[in-house]
Jmol script that loads the backbone (N, CA, C; Angstrom):
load data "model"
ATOM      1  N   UNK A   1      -0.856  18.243   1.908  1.00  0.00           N
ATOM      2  CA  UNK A   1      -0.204  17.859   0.678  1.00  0.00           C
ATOM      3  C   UNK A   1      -0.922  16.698   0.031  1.00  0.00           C
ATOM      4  N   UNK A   2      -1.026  16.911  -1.028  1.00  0.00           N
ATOM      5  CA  UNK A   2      -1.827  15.675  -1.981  1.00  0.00           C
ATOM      6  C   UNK A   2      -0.999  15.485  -3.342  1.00  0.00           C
ATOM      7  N   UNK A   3      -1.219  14.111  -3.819  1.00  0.00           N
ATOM      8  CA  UNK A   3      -0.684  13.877  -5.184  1.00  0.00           C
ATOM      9  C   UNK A   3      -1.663  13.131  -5.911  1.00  0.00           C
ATOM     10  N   UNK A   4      -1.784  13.017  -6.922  1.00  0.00           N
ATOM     11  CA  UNK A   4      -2.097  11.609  -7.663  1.00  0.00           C
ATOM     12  C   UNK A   4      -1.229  10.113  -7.377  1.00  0.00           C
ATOM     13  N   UNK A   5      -0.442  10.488  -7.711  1.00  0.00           N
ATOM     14  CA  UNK A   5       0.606   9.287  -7.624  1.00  0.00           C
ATOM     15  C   UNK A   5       1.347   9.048  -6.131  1.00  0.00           C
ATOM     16  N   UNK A   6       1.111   8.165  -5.958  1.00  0.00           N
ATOM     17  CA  UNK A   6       1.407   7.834  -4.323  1.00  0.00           C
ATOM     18  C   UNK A   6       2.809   7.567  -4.082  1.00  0.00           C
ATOM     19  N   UNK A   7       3.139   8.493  -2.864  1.00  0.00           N
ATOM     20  CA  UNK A   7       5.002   8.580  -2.745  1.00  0.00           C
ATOM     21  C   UNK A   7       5.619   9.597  -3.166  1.00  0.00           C
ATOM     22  N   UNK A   8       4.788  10.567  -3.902  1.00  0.00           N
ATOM     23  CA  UNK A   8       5.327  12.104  -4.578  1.00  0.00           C
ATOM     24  C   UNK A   8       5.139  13.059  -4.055  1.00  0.00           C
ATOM     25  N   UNK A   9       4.715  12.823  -3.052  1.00  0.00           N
ATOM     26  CA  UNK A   9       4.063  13.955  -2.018  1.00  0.00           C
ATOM     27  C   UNK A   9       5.568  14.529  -1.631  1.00  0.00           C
ATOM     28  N   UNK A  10       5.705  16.174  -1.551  1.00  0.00           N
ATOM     29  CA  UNK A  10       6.547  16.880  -1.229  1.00  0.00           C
ATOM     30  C   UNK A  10       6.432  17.648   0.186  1.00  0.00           C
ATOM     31  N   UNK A  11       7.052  18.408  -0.175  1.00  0.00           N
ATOM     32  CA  UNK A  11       7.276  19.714   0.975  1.00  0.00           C
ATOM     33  C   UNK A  11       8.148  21.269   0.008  1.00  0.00           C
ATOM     34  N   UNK A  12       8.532  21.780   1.339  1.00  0.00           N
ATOM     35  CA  UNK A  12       9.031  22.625   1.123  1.00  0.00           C
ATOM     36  C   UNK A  12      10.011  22.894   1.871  1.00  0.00           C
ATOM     37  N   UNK A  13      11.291  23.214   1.054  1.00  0.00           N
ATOM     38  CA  UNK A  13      12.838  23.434   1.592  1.00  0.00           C
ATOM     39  C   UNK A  13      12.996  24.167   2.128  1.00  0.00           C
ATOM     40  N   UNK A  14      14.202  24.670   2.673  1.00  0.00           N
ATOM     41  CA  UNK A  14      14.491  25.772   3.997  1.00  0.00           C
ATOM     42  C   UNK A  14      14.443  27.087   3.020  1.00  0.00           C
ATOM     43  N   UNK A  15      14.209  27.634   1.771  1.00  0.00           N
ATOM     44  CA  UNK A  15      14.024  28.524   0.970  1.00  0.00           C
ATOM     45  C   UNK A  15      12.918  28.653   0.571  1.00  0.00           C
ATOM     46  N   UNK A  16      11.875  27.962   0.960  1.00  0.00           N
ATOM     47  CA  UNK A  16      10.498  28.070   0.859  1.00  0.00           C
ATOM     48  C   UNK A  16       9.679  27.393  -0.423  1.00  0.00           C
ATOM     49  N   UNK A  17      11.001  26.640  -1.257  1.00  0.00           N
ATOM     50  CA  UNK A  17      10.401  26.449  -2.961  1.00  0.00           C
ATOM     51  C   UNK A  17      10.154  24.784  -2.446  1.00  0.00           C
ATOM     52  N   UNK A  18       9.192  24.575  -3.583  1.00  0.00           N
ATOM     53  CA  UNK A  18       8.813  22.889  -3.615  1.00  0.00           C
ATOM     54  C   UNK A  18       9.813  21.601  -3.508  1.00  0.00           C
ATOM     55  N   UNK A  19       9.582  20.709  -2.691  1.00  0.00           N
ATOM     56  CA  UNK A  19      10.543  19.644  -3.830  1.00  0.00           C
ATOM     57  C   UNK A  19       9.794  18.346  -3.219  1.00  0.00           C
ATOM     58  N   UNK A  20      10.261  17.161  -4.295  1.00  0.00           N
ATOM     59  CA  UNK A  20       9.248  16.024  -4.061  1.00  0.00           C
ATOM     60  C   UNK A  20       9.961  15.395  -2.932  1.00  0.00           C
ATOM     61  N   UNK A  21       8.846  14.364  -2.430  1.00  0.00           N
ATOM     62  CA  UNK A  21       9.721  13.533  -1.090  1.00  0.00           C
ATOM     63  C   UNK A  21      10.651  12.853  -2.384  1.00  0.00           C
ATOM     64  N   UNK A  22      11.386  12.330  -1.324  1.00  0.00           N
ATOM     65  CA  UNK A  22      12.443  11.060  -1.964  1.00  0.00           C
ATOM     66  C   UNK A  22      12.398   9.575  -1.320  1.00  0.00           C
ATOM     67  N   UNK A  23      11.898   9.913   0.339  1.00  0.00           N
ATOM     68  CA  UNK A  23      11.722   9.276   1.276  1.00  0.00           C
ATOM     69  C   UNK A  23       9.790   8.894   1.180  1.00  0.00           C
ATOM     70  N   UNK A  24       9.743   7.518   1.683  1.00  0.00           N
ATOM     71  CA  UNK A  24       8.847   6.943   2.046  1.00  0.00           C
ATOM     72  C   UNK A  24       9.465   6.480   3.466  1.00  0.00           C
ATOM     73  N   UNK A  25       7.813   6.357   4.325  1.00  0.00           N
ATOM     74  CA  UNK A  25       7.885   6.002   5.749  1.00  0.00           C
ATOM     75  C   UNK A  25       7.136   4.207   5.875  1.00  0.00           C
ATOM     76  N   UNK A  26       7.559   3.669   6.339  1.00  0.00           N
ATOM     77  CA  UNK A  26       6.937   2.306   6.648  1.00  0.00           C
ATOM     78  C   UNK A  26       5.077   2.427   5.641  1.00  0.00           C
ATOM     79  N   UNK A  27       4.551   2.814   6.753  1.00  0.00           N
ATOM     80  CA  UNK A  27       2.987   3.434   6.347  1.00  0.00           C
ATOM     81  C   UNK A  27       2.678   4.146   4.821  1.00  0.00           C
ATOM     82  N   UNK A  28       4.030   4.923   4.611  1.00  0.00           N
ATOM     83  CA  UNK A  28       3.770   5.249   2.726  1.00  0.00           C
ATOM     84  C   UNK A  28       4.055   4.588   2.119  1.00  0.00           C
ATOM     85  N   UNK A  29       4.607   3.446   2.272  1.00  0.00           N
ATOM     86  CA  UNK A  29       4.622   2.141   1.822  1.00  0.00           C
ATOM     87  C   UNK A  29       3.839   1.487   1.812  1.00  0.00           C
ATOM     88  N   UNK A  30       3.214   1.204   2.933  1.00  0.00           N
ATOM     89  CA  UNK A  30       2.085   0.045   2.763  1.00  0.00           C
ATOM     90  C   UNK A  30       0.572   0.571   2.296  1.00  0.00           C
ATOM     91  N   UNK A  31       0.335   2.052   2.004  1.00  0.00           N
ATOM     92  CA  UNK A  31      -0.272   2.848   1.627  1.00  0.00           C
ATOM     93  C   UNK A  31      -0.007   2.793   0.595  1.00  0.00           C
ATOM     94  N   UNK A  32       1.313   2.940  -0.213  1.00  0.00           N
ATOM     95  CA  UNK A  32       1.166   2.761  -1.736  1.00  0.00           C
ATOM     96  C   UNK A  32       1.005   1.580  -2.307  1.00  0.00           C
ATOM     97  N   UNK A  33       1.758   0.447  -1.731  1.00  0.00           N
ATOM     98  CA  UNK A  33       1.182  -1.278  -2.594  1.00  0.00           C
ATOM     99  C   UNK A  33      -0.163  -1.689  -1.725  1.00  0.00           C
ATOM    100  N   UNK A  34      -0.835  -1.064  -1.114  1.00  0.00           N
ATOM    101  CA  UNK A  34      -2.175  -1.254  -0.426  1.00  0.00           C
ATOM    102  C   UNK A  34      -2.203  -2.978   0.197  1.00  0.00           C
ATOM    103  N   UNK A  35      -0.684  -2.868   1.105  1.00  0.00           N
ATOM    104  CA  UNK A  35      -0.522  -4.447   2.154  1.00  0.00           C
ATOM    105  C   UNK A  35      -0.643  -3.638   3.352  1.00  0.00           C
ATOM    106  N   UNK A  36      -1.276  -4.675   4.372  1.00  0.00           N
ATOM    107  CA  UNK A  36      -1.081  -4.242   5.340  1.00  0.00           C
ATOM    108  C   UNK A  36       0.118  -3.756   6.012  1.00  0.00           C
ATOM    109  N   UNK A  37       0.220  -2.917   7.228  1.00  0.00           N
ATOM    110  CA  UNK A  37       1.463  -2.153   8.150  1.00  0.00           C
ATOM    111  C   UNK A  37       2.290  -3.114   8.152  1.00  0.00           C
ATOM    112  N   UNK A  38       1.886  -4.201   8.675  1.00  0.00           N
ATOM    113  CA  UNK A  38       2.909  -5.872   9.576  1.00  0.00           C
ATOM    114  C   UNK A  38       2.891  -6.315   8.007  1.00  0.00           C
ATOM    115  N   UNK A  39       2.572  -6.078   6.841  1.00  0.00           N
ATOM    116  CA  UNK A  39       3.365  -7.012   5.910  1.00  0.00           C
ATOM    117  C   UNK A  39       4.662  -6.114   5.881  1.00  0.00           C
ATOM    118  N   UNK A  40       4.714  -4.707   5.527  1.00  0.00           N
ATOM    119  CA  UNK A  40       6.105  -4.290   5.662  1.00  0.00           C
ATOM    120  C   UNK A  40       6.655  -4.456   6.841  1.00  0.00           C
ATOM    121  N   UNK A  41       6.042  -4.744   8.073  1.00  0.00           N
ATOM    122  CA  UNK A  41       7.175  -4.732   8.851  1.00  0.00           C
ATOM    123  C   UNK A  41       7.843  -6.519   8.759  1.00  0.00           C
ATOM    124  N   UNK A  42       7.027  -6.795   8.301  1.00  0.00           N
ATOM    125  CA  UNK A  42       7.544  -8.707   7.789  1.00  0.00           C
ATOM    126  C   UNK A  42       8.555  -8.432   7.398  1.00  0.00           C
ATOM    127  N   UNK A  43       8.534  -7.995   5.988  1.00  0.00           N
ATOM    128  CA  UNK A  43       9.483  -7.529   4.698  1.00  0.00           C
ATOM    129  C   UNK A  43      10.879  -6.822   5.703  1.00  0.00           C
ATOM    130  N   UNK A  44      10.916  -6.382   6.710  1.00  0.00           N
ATOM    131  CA  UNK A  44      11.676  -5.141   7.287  1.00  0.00           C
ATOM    132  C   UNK A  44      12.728  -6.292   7.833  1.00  0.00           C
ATOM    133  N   UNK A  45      12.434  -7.415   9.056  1.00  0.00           N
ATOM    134  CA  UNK A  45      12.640  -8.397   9.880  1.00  0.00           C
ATOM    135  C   UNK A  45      13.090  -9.787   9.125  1.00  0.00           C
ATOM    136  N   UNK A  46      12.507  -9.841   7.555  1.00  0.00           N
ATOM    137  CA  UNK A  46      12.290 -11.301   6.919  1.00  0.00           C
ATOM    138  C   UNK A  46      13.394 -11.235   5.892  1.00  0.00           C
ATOM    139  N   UNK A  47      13.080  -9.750   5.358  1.00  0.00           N
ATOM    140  CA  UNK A  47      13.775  -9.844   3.691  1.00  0.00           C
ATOM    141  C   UNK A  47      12.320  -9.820   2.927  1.00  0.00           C
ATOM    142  N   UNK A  48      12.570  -9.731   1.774  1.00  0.00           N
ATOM    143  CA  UNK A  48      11.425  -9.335   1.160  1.00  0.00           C
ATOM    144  C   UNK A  48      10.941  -8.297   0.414  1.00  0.00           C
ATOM    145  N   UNK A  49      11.179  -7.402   0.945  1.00  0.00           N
ATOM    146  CA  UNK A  49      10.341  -6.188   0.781  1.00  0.00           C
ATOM    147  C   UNK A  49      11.599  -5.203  -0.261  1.00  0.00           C
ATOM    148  N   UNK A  50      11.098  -3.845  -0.524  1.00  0.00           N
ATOM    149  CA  UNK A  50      12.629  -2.938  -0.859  1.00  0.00           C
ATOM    150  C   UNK A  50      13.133  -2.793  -0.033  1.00  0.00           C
ATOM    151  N   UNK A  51      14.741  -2.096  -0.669  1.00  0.00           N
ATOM    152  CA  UNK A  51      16.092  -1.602   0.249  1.00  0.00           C
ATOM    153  C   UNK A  51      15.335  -0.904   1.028  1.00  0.00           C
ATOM    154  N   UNK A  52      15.917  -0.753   2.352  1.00  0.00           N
ATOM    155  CA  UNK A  52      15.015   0.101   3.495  1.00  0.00           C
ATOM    156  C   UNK A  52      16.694   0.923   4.418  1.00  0.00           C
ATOM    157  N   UNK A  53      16.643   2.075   4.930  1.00  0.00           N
ATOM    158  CA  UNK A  53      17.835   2.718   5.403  1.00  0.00           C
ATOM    159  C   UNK A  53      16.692   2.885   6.789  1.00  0.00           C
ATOM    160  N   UNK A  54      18.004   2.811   7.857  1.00  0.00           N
ATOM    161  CA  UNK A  54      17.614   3.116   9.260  1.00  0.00           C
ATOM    162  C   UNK A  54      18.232   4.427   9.579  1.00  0.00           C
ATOM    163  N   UNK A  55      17.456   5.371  10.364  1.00  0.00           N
ATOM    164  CA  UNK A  55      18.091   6.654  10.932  1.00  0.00           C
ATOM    165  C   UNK A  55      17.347   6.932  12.406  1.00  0.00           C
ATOM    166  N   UNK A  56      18.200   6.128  13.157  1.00  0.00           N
ATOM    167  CA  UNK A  56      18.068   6.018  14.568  1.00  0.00           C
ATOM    168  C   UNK A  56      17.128   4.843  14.702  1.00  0.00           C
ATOM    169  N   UNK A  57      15.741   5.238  14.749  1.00  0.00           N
ATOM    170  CA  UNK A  57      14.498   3.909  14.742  1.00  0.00           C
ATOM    171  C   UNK A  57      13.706   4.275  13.560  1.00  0.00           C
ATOM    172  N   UNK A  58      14.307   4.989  13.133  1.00  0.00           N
ATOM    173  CA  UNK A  58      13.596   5.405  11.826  1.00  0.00           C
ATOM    174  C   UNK A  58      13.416   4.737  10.281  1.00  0.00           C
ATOM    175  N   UNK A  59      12.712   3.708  10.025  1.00  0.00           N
ATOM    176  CA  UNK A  59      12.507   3.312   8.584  1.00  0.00           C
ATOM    177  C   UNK A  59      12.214   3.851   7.565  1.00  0.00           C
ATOM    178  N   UNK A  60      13.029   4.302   6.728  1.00  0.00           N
ATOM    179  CA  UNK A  60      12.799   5.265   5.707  1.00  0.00           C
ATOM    180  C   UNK A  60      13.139   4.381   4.448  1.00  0.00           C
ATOM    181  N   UNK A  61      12.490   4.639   2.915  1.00  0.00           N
ATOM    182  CA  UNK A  61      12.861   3.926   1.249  1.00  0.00           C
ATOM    183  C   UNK A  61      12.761   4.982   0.684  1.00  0.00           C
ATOM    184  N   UNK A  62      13.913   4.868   0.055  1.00  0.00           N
ATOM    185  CA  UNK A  62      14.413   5.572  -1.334  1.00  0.00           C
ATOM    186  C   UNK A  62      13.347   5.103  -2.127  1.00  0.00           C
ATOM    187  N   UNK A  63      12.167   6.316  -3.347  1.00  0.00           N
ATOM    188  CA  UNK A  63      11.338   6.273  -3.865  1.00  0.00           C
ATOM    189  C   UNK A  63      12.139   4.921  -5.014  1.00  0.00           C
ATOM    190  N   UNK A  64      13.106   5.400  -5.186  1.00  0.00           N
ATOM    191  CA  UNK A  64      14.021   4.874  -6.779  1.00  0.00           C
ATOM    192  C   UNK A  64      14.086   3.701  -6.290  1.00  0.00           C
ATOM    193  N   UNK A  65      14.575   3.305  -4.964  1.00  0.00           N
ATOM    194  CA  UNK A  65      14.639   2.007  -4.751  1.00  0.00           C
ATOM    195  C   UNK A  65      12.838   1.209  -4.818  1.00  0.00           C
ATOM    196  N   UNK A  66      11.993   1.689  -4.279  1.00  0.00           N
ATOM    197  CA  UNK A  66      10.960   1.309  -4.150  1.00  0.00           C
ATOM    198  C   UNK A  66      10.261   1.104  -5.785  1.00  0.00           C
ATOM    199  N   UNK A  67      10.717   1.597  -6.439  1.00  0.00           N
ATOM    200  CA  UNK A  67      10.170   1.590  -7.693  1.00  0.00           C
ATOM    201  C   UNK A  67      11.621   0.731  -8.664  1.00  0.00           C
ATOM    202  N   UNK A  68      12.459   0.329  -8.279  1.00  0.00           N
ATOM    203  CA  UNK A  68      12.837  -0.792  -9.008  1.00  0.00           C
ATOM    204  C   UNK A  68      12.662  -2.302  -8.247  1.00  0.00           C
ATOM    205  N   UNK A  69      12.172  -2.111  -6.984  1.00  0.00           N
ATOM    206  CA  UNK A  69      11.868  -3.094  -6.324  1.00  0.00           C
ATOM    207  C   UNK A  69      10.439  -3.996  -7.047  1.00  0.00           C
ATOM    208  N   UNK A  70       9.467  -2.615  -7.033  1.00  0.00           N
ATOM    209  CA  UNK A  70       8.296  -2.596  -7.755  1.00  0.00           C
ATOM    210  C   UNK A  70       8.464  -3.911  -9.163  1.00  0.00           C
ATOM    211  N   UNK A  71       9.054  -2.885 -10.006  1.00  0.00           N
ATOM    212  CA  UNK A  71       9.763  -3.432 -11.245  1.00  0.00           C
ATOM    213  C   UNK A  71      10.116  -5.215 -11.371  1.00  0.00           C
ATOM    214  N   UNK A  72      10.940  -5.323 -10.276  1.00  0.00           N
ATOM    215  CA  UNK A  72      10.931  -6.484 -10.462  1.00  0.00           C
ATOM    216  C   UNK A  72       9.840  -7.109 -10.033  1.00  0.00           C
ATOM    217  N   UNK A  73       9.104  -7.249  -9.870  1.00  0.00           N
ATOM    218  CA  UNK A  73       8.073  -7.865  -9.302  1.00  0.00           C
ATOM    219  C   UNK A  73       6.691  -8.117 -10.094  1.00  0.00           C
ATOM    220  N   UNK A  74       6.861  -7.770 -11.569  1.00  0.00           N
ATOM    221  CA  UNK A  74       6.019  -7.982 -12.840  1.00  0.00           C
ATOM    222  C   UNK A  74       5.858  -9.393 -12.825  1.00  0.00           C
ATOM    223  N   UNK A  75       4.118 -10.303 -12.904  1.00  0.00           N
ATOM    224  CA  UNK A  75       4.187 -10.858 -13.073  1.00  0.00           C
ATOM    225  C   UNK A  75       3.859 -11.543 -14.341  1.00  0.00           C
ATOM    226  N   UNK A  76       4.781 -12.998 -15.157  1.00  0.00           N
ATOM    227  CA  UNK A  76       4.419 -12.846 -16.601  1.00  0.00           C
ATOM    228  C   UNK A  76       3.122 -14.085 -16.486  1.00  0.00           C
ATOM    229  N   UNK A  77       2.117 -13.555 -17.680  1.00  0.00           N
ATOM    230  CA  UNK A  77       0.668 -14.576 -17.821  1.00  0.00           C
ATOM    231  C   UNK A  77       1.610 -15.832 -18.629  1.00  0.00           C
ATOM    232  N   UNK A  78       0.413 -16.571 -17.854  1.00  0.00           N
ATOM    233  CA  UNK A  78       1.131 -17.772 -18.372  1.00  0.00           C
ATOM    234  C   UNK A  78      -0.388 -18.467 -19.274  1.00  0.00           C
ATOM    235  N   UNK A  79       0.002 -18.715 -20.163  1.00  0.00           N
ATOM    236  CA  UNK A  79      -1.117 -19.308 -21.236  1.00  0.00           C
ATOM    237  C   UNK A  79      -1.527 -21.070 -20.919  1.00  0.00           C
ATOM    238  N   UNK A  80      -2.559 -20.918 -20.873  1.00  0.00           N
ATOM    239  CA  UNK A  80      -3.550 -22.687 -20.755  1.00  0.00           C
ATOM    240  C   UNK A  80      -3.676 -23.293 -21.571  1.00  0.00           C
TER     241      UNK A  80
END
end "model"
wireframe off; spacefill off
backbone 0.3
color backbone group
C-alpha cells in the first residue's frame, strides 16, 4: 500500500472494497512529522504529543485527531 500523503494508507474491508486507515501506529506517526520513535514515545509518557487511545498495549491516533493536533501547532513569523 502506498499514498502520497502520509497516514492515508488503507486496506481493505471484510467485503473486499477500499477504505482509508483512520488509525495511525506510534511509527506512522513519527514517520509522518519525521521525529524520531522515542520523541513519540516522550509525547505518549510526558503529554505533548496528539490524543492517543490504548487497545491492550496497543498505541493507536485518530488521523482527525492527529491533524488538529497538527493545526495547532502553526507557527506565527515574527518580524525584526
Amino acid at each position: 500500500m502506498t499514498s502520497d500523503d502520509k497516514g492515508c494508507e488503507g486496506g481493505q474491508d471484510r467485503e473486499g472494497g477500499w477504505v482509508a486507515a483512520k488509525h495511525l501506529s506510534p511509527e506512522d506517526l513519527a514517520d509522518r512529522l519525521g521525529v524520531p520513535i522515542m520523541t513519540v514515545y516522550a509525547w505518549n509518557s510526558r503529554g505533548g504529543g496528539p490524543r492517543f487511545m490504548k487497545f491492550g498495549k496497543h498505541v493507536r491516533y485518530k488521523i482527525a485527531d492527529v491533524e488538529a493536533w497538527e493545526d495547532e501547532h502553526y507557527a506565527e513569523s515574527v518580524a525584526s
